[in-house]
Each structure stands twice: as C-alpha cells, then as structure tokens.
NUVO-367059 format. One record per residue: residue number from 1; residue in one letter; x, y, z of N, C-alpha, C in turn. Coordinates in Angstrom, 2 decimals, m for minus. Layout:
<zalums>
ZALUM  nr rest     nxx     nyy     nzz    caxx    cayy    cazz     cxx     cyy     czz
ZALUM NUM    a       X       Y       Z       X       Y       Z       X       Y       Z
...
</zalums>
This chain:
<zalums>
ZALUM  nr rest     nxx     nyy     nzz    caxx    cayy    cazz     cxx     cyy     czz
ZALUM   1    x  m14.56   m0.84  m19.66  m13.65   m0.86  m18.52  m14.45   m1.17  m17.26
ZALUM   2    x  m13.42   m1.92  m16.65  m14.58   m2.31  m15.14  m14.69   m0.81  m13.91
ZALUM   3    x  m15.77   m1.14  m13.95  m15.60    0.70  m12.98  m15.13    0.36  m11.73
ZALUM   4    x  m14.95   m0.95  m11.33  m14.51   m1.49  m10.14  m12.97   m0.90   m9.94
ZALUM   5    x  m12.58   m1.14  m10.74  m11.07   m0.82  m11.05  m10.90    0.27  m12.01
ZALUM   6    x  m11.49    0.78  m12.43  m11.11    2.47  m12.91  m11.21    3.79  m12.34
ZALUM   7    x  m11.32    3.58  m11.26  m11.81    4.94  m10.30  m11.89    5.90  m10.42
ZALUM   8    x  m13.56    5.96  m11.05  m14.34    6.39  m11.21  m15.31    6.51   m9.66
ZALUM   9    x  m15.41    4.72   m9.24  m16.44    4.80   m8.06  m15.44    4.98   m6.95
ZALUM  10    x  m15.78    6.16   m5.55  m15.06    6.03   m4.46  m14.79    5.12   m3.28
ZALUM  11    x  m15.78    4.04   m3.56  m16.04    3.05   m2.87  m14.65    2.00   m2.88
ZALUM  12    x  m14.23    2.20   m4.07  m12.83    1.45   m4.69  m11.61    1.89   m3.60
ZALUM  13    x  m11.34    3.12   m3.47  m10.23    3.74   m3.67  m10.19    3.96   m1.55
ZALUM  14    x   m8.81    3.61   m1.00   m8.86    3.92    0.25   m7.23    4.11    0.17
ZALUM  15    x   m7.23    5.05    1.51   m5.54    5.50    1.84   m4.44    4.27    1.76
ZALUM  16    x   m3.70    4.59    0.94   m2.79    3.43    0.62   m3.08    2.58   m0.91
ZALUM  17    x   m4.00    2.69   m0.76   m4.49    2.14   m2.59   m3.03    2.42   m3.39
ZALUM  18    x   m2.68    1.54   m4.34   m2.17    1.66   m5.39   m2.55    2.18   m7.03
ZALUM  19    x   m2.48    3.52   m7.21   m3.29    3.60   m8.21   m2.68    4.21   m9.16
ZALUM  20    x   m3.19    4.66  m10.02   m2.34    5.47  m11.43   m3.03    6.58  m12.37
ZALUM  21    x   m2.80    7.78  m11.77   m3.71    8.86  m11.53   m3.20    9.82  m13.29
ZALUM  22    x   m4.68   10.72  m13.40   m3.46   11.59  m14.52   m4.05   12.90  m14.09
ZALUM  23    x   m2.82   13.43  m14.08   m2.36   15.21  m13.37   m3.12   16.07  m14.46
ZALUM  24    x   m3.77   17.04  m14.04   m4.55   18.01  m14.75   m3.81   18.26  m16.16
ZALUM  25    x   m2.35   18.79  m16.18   m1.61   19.03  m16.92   m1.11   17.72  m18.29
ZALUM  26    x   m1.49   16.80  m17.64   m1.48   15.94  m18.72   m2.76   15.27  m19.46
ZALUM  27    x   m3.76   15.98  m19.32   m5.10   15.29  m19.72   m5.04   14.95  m21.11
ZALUM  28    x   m4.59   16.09  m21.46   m4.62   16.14  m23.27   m3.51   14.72  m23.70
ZALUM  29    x   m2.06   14.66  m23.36   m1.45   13.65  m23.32   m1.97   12.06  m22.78
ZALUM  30    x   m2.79   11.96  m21.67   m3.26   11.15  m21.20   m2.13    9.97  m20.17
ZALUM  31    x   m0.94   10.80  m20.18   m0.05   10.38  m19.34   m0.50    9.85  m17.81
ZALUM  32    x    0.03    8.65  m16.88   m0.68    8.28  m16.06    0.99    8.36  m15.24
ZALUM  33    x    0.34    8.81  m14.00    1.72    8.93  m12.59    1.53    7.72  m11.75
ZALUM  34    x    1.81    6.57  m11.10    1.64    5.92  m10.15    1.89    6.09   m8.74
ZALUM  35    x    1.19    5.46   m7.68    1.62    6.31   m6.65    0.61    5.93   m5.75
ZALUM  36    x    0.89    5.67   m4.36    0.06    5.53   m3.11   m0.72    6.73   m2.69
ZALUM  37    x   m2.07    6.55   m2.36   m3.19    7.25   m1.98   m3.03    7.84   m1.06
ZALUM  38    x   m3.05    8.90   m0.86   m2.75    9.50    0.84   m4.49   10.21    0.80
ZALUM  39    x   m5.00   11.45    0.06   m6.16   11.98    0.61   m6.66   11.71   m0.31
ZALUM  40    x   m8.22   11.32   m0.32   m9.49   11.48   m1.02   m9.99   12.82   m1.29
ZALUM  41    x  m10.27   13.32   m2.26  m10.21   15.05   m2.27  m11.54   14.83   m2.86
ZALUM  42    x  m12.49   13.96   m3.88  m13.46   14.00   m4.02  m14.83   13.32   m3.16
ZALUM  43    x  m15.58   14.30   m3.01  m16.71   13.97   m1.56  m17.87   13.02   m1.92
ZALUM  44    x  m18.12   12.83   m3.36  m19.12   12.02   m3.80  m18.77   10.48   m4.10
ZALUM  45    x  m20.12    9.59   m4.56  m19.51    8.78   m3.93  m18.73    7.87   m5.80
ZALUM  46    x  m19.38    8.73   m6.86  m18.79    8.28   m8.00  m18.34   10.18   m8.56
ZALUM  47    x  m17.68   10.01   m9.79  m17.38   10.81  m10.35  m16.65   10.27  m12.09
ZALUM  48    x  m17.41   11.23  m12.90  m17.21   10.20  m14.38  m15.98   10.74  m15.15
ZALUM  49    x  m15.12   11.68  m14.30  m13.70   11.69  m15.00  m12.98   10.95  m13.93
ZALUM  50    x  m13.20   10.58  m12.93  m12.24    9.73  m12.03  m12.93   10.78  m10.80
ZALUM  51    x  m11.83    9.70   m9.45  m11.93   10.04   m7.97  m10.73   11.34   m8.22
ZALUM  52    x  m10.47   12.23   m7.51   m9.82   13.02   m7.10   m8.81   12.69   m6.34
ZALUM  53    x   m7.72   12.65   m6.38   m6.69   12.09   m5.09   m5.90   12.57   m5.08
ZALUM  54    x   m5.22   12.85   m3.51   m3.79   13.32   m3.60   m2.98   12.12   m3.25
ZALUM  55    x   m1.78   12.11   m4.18   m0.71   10.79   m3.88    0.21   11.28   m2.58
ZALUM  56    x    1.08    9.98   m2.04    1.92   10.29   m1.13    3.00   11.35   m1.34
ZALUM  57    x    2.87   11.44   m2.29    4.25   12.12   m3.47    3.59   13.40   m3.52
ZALUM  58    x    2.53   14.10   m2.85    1.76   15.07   m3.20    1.25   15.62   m4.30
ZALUM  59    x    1.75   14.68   m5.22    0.54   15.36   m6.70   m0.83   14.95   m6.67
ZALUM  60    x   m0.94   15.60   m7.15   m2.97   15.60   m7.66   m3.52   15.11   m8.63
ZALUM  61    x   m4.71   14.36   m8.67   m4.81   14.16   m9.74   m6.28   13.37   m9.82
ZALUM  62    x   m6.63   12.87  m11.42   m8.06   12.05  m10.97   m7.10   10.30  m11.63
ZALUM  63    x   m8.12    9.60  m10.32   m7.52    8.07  m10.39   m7.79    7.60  m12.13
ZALUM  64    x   m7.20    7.18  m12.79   m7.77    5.77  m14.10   m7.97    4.80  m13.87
ZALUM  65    x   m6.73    3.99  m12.71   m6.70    2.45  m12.51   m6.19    2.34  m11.21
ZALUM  66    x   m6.91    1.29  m10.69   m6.55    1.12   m9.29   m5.77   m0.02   m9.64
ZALUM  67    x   m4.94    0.13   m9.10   m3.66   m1.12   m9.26   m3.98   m2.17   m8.05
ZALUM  68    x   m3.76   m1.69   m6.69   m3.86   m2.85   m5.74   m4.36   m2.07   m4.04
ZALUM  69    x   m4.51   m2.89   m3.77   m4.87   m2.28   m2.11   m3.98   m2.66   m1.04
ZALUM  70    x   m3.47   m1.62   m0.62   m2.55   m2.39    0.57   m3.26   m3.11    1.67
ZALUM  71    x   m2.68   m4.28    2.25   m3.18   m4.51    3.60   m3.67   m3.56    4.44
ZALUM  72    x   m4.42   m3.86    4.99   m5.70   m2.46    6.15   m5.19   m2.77    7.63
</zalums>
C-alpha cells in the first residue's frame, strides 16, 4: 500500500482531507466511515496503525485511505 495515501504518514492528512477512517469499535470488523478531517489528534509525524483523526461528523478514529484533499 502506498503510505502516501494510507495514513499512516501525517504529512498526508490536513483539515478538510477526505478520508476513510476505522472507529476503535470496528477494528476487529475492519469497517471504514468516510468523512472530512476536522482535528489531527495524533502529534507525531507517522504512526503504523494510522493518523488519529477526528471527522467533521465527530467520530474518531485512525485514517486507512486518504481519498482527496480539498482546495486550501
């Protein structure tokens, strides 16, 4: 998988990102939520289960796939 696009690295991932996160509660399932980036919750600058994020939608979760980036 490209780590460019699996966010994993934080360098990827900025407010508004399009991404597709999976919620603590579904790890075992491996179910993925989609959803715009609102906070960065992880401080480093990679992480090898994913970035940490909270969506606009306020769930939590660690990123899998960055879908797209909104205009800045």
């Amino acid at each position: 998988m490209n780590t460019e696009r699996d966010g994993r690295q934080r360098s990827g991932i900025r407010p508004g990102s399009r991404v597709r996160i999976v919620q603590k509660r579904d790890q075992q399932s491996g179910r993925m939520t989609e959803g715009a980036v609102k906070d960065i919750l992880t401080n480093s600058g990679f992480h090898p289960h994913g970035i940490k994020v909270r969506l606009e939608s306020g769930l939590v979760g660690r990123v899998r796939e960055i879908c797209a980036h909104e205009p800045e």
